[in-house]
C-alpha positions as CSV (number, residue, x, y, z in Angstrom):
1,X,69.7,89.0,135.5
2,X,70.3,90.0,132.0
3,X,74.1,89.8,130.3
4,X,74.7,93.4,130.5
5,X,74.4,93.1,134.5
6,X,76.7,90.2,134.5
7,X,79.8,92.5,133.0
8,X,81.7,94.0,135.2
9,X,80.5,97.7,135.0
10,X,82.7,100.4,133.0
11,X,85.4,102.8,134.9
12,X,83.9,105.2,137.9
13,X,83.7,108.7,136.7
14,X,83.3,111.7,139.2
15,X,81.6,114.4,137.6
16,X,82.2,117.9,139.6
17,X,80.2,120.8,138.4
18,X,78.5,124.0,139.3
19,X,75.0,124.4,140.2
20,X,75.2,127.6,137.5
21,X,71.5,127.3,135.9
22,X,68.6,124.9,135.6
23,X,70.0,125.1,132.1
24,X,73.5,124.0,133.2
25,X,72.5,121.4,135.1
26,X,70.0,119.8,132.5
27,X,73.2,119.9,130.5
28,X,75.5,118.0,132.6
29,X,72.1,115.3,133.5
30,X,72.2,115.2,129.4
31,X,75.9,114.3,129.9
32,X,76.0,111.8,132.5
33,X,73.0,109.7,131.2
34,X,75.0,109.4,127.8
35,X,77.8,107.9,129.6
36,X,76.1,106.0,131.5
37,X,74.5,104.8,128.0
38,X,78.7,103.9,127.5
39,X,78.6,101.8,130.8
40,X,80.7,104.1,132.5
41,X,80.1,104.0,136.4
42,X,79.0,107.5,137.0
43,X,79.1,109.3,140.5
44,X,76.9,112.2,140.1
45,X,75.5,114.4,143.4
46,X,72.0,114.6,142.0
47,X,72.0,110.6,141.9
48,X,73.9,109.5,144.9
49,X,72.8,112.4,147.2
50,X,69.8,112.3,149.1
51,X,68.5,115.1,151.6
52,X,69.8,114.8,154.9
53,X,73.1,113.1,153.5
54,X,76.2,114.8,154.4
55,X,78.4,116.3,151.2
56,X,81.3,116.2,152.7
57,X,82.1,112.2,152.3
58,X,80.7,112.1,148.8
59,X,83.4,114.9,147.5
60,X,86.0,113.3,149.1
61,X,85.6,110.2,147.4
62,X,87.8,111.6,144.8
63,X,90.1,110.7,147.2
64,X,89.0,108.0,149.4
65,X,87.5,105.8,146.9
66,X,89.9,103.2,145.6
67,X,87.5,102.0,142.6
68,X,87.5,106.0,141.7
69,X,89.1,105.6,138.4
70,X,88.5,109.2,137.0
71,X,87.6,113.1,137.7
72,X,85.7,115.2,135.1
73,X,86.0,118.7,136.0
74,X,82.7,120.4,133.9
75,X,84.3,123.8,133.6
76,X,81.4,127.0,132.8
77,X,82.7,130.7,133.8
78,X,80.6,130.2,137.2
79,X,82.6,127.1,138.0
80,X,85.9,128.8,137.4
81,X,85.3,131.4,139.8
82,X,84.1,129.4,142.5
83,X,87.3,127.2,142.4
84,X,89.3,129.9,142.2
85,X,87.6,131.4,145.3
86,X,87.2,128.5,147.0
87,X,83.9,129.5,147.5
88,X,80.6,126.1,148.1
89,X,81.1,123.4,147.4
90,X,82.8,123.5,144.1
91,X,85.4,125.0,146.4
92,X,85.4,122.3,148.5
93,X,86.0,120.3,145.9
94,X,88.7,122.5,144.7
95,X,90.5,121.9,147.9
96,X,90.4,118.6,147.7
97,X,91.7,118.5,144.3
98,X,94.3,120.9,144.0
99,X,97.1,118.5,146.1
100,X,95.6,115.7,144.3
101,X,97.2,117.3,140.8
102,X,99.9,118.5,142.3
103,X,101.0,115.1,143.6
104,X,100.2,113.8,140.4
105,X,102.3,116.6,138.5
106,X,105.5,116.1,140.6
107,X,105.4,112.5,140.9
108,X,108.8,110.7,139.0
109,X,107.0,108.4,136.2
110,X,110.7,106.4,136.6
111,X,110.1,106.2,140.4
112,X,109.0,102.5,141.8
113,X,105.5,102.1,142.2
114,X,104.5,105.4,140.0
115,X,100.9,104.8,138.5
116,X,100.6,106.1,135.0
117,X,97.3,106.3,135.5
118,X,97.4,108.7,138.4
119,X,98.8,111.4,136.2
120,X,95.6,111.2,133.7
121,X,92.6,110.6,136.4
122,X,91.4,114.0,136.1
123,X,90.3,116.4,133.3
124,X,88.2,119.4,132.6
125,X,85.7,119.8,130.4
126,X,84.8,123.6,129.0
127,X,81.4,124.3,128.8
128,X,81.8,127.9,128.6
129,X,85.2,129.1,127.4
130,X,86.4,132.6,128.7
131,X,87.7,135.6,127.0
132,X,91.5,135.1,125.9
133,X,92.0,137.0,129.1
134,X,90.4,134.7,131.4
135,X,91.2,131.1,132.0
136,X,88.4,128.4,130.9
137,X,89.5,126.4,133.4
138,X,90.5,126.6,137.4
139,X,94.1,127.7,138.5
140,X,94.9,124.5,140.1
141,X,94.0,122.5,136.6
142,X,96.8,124.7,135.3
143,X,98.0,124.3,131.5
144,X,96.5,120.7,130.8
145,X,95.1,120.0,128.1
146,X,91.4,119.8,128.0
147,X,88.0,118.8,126.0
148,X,86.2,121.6,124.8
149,X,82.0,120.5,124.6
150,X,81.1,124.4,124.1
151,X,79.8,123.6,121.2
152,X,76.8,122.0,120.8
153,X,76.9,120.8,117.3
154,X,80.2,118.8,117.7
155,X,78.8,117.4,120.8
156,X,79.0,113.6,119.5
157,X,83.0,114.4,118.6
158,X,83.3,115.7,121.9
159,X,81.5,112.7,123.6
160,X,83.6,110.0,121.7
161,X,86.7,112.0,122.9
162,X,85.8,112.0,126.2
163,X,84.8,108.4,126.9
164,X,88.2,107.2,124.9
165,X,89.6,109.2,127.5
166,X,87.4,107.7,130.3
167,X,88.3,104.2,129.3
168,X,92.0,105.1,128.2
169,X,91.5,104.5,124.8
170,X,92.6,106.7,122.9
171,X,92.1,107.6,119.1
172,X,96.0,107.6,118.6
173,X,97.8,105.2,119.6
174,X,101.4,104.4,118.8
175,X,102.0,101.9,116.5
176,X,104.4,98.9,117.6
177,X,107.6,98.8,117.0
178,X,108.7,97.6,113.4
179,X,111.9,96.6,112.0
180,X,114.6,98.4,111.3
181,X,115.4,99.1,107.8
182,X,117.7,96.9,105.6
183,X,120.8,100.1,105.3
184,X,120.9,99.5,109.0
185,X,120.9,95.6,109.9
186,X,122.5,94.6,106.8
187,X,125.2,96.7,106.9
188,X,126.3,97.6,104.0
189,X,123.0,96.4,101.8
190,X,122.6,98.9,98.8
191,X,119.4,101.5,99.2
192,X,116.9,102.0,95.9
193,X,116.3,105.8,97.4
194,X,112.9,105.4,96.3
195,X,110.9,105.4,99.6
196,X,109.9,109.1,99.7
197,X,108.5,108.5,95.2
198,X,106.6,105.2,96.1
199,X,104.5,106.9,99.2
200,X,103.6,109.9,96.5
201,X,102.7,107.6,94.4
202,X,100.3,105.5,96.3
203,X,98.7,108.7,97.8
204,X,98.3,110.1,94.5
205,X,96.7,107.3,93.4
206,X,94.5,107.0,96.3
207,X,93.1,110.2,96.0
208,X,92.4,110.3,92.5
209,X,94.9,112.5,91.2
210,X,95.8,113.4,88.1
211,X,99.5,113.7,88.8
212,X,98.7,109.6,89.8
213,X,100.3,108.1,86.4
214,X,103.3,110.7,86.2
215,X,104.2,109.2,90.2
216,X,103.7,105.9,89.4
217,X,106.0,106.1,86.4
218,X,108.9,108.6,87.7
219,X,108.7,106.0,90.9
220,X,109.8,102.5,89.1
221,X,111.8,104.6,86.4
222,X,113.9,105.6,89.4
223,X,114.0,101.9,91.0
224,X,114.3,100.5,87.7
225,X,117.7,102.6,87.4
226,X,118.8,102.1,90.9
227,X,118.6,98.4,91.3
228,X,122.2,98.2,89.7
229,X,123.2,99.2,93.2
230,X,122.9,95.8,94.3
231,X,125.1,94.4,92.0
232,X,127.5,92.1,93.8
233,X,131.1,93.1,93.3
234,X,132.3,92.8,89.3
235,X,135.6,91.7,90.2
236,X,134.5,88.9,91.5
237,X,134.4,86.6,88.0
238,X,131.8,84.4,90.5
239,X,130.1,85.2,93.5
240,X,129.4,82.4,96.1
241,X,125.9,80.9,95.4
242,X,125.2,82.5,99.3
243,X,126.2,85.5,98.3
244,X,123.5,85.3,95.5
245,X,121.0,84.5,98.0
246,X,122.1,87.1,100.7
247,X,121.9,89.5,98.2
248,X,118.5,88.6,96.9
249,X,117.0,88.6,100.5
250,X,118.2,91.8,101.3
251,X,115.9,92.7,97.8
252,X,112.6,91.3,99.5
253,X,112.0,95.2,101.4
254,X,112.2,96.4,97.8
255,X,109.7,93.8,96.6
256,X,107.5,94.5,99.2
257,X,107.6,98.4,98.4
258,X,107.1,97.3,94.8
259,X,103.8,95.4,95.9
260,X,102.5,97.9,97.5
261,X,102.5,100.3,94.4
262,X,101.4,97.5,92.5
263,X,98.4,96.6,94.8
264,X,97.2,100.8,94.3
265,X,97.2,100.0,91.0
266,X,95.0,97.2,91.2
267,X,92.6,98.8,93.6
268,X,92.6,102.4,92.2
269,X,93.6,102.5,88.5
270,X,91.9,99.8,86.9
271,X,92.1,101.3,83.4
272,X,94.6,99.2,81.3
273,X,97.0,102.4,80.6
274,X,97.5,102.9,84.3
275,X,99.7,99.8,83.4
276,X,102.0,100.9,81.0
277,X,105.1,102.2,83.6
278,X,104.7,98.4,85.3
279,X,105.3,97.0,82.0
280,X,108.1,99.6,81.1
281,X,109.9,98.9,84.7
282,X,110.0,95.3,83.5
283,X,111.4,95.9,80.4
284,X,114.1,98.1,81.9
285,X,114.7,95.2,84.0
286,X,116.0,92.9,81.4
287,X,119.9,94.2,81.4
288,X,119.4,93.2,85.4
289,X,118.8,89.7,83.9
290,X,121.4,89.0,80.7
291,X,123.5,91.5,80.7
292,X,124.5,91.1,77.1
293,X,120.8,92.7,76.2
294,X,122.9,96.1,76.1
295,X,126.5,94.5,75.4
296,X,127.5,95.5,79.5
297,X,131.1,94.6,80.5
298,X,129.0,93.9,84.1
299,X,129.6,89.4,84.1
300,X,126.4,87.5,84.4
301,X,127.4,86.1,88.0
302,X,126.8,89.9,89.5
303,X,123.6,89.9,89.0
304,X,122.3,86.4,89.1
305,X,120.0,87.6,92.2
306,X,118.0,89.6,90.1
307,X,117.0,86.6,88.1
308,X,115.4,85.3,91.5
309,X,113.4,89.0,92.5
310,X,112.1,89.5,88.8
311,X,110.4,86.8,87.6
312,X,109.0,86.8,91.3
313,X,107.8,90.6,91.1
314,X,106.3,89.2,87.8
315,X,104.4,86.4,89.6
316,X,103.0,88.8,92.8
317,X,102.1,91.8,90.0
318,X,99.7,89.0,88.1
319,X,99.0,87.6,91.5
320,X,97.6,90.8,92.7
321,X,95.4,91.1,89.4
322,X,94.1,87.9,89.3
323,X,92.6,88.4,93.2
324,X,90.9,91.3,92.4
325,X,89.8,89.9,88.8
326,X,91.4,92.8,86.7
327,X,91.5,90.2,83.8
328,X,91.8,93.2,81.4
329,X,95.0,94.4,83.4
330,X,96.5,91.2,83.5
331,X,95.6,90.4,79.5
332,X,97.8,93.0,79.0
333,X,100.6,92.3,80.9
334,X,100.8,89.1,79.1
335,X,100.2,89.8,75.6
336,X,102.4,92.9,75.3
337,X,105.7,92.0,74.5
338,X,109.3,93.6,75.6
339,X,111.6,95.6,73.3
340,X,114.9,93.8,73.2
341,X,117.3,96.3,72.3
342,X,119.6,95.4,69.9
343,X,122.7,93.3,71.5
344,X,124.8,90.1,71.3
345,X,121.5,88.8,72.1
346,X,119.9,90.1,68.6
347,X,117.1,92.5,69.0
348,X,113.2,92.3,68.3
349,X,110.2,91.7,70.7
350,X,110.8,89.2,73.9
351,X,107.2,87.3,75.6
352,X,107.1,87.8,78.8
353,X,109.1,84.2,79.9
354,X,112.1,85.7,78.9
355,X,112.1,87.5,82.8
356,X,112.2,83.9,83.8
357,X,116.1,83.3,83.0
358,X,116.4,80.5,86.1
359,X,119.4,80.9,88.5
360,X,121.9,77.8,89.6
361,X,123.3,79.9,92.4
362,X,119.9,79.2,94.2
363,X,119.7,75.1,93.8
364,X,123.6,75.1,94.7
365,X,122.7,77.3,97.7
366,X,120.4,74.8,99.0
367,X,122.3,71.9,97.8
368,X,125.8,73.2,99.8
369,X,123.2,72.9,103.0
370,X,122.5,69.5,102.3
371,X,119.0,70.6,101.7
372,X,117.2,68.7,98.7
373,X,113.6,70.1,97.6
374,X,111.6,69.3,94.6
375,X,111.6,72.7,93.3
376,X,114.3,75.7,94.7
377,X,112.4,78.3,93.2
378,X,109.4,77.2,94.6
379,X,111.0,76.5,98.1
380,X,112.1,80.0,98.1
381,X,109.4,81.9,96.8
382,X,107.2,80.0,99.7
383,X,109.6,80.8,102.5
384,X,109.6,84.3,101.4
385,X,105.7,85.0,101.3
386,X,104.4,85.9,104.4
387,X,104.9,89.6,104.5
388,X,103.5,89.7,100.8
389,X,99.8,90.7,101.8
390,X,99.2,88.1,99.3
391,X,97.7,84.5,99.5
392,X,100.1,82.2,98.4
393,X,97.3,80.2,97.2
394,X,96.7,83.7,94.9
395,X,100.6,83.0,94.2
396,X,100.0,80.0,92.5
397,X,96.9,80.5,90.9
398,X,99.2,83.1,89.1
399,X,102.3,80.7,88.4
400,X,99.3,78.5,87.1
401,X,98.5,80.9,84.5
402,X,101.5,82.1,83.4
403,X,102.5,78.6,82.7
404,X,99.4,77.9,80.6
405,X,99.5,81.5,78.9
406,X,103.0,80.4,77.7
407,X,102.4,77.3,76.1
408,X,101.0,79.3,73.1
409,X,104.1,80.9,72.0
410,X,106.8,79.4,70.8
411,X,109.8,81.7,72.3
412,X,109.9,79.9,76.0
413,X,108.0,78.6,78.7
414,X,107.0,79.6,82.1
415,X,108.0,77.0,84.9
416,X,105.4,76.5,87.5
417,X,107.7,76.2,90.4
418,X,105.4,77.1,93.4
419,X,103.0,74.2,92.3
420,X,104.7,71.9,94.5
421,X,102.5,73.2,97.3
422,X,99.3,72.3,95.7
423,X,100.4,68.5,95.2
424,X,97.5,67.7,97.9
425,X,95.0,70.4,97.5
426,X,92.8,69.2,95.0
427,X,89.9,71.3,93.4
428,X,90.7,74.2,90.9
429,X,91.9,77.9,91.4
430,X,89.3,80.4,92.2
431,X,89.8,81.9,88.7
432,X,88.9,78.5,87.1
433,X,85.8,77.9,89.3
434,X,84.3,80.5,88.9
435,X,84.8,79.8,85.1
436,X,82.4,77.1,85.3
437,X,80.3,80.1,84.4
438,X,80.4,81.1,80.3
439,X,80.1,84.7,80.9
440,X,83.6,84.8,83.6
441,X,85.3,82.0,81.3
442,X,84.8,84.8,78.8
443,X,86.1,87.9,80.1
444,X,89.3,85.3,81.3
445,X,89.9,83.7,77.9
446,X,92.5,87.2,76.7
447,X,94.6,86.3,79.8
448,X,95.2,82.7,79.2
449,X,95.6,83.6,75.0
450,X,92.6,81.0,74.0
451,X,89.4,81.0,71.7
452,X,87.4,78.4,73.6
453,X,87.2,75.8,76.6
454,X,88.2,73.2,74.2
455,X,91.9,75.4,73.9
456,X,92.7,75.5,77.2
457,X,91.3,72.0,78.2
458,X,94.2,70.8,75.4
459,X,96.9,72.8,77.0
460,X,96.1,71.5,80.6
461,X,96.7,68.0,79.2
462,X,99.6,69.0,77.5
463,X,101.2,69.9,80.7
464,X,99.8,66.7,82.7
465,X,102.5,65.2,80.4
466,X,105.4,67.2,81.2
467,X,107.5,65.2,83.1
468,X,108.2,67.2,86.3
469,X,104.5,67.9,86.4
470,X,103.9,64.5,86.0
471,X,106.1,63.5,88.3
472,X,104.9,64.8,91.0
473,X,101.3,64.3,91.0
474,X,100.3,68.0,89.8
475,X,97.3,67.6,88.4
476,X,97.0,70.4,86.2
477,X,93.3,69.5,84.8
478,X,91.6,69.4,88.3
479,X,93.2,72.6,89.2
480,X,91.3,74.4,86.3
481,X,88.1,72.4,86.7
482,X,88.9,71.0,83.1
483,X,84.7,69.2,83.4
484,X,83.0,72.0,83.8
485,X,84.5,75.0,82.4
486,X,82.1,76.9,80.8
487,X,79.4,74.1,81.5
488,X,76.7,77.3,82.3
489,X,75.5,80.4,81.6
């Protein structure tokens, strides 16, 4: 016995026709053997009648068979009219039928022991639609709707749609339930009001158009400028380092939204100038971060949280690059600098660590629970990343980078924090292996700001020294495959 016998055999489908025309009935033959092709359990007179068999007990299995899962009702103008009429034995069939929907049309769904089912075992297929005057289908099928196969070129449509029916499966389904949004379970959380710009954006860029780069930018222009919403309160000279936190969780829908623009990007606009609002929406995020870039009365306590989301949008938008190998993209992210406008701060161009300012609220948080980690940041970003869409292992890859690219420039440096998790995973990022190869090392060398192997090989080592890196066993070498980088072709 072969597999296919073994499985337990597809729904039993009635079919109920009209003996109309030789042509007719090759048609509904044509039908049944393609669903039987679907392993649906077809019951079909011209297989399971026989001369000398009695009709009678075959029709009413719509009825008297308990394994009868389903009734197609093949509906041509000859079959109408005999239902209607009650006239051979489509009309016998009609009979049996007609109480049969009707039971199933007034039954309560609420009501104990109502079958779902029961109200969607039968269905009519039109053949051979009517005049708008006529009805396509038989009075007793009354206004439900059906599946029109009149048509013989979207036959295959029409087939798919009827077997998803067969095997209630259909092509829309309700999605499950999600979560409510953050306006409703935290209360009073602050909304960026930027939902409705970020979906024309994405869809703009999926589809190629050329309104794409004017979305993309009017939509983080517009969060860029709302994000003062979730300021904690000014008059409070210092917010409770929970009240940092709080208020930085209730920012992760926002980062998530901000992914997915950013991950559009990545897949649809590779071109680097597709770029240029990401890079400006981070730049307008610097008064979020030190407040005295534009001389604001707001106190640096109010808006310690962004100094948590930022440098971690930061991380996921090179993340996101990296995975898909935009190295051009992400060369560009790194090497342009931010205009800082002239302040108490001074003024003049600003690497990209300046986004990583570093928040005490966040250690203290963790610290108040009597909870001691190696790094906060880290801790944080990890217990944060699952609803990301990216690896984490992508994550740090990316913190990786950053933390090399900064050790050529002499304004700051870029803090590694999520490396903690790849203490005991040995064997370099994917980036770095596949620079083993001359040619990839190549096209990565503008993202990491070197001129050779030899450059970055030095700057691994320079980090193996750094004493938190140190440490804690972070082996920066072996996580760029120091050997063999650019060892072949």
């Amino acid at each position: 016995m072969s597999d296919a016998d073994d499985r337990p055999q597809g729904p039993r489908t009635f079919l109920s026709y009209s003996w109309s025309s030789p042509e007719h009935e090759d048609w509904v033959l044509r039908l049944a053997g393609d669903l039987v092709d679907l392993d649906v359990d077809v019951v079909l007179d011209k297989w399971d009648l026989q001369d000398g068999d009695d009709p009678f007990p075959f029709m009413e299995r719509i009825v008297t068979d308990p394994d009868l899962k389903k009734v197609v009702l093949i509906c041509d103008r000859e079959y109408v009219r005999k239902a209607d009429a009650r006239e051979g034995g489509v009309g016998a069939e009609a009979q049996i039928l007609t109480p049969e929907l009707y039971r199933a049309a007034q039954a309560d769904p609420e009501a104990p022991g109502h079958e779902k089912a029961e109200t969607r075992k039968f269905v009519a297929v039109v053949r051979e639609p009517a005049p708008p005057w006529e009805r396509s289908a038989p009075a007793f099928y009354g206004g439900r709707i059906h599946i029109d196969m009149a048509d013989d070129e979207g036959y295959g449509d029409a087939l798919t749609r009827l077997s998803r029916w067969i095997y209630d499966k259909p092509l829309h389904v309700r999605p499950p339930r999600g979560k409510a949004p953050a306006f409703v379970t935290d209360g009073d959380a602050p909304s960026t009001s930027t939902s409705v710009r970020q979906r024309h954006a994405i869809k703009a860029l999926r589809e190629g158009r050329r309104e794409a780069d004017g979305a993309v930018d009017d939509y983080f222009e517009t969060l860029a400028g709302n994000l003062p919403r979730f300021d904690l309160d000014p008059e409070d000279d210092r917010p409770t380092q929970a009240a940092v936190v709080e208020r930085a969780d209730q920012l992760r829908p926002v980062r998530d939204e901000v992914l997915d623009v950013v991950k559009a990007l990545v897949r649809y606009r590779p071109e680097p100038e597709g770029w240029e609002p990401v890079h400006l929406f981070f730049q307008r995020c610097l008064p979020l971060l030190d407040p005295l870039v534009l001389n604001s009365r707001v106190n640096t306590w109010s808006r310690d949280h962004f100094r948590l989301v930022v440098p971690e949008l930061f991380l996921y938008a090179l993340a996101a690059l990296l995975q898909r190998r935009r190295y051009e993209n992400a060369a560009y992210m790194l090497s342009e600098p931010f205009t800082l406008p002239e302040s108490g701060r001074g003024s003049g161009l600003v690497p990209f660590t300046y986004l990583q300012q570093g928040s005490e609220a966040l250690q203290r948080h963790y610290q108040d629970q009597n909870e001691r980690w190696i790094s906060y940041q880290g801790t944080w970003i990890h217990g944060r990343a699952d609803s990301t869409g990216v690896p984490f292992d992508a994550v740090m890859q990316a913190d990786l980078v950053l933390a090399l690219r900064a050790e050529e420039s002499d304004f700051g440096y870029w803090w590694p924090s999520t490396l903690v998790y790849k203490e005991r995973r040995p064997g370099p990022f994917d980036v770095f292996a596949r620079s083993a190869s001359a040619e990839h090392f190549e096209r990565l060398m503008p993202v990491l700001g070197v001129s050779s192997a030899e450059e970055l090989r030095q700057r691994a080592d320079g980090m193996g020294r750094d004493g938190w890196i140190h440490d804690h066993h972070v082996h920066v070498p072996g996580l760029i495959g120091s050997e063999h980088l650019a060892s072949q072709p």
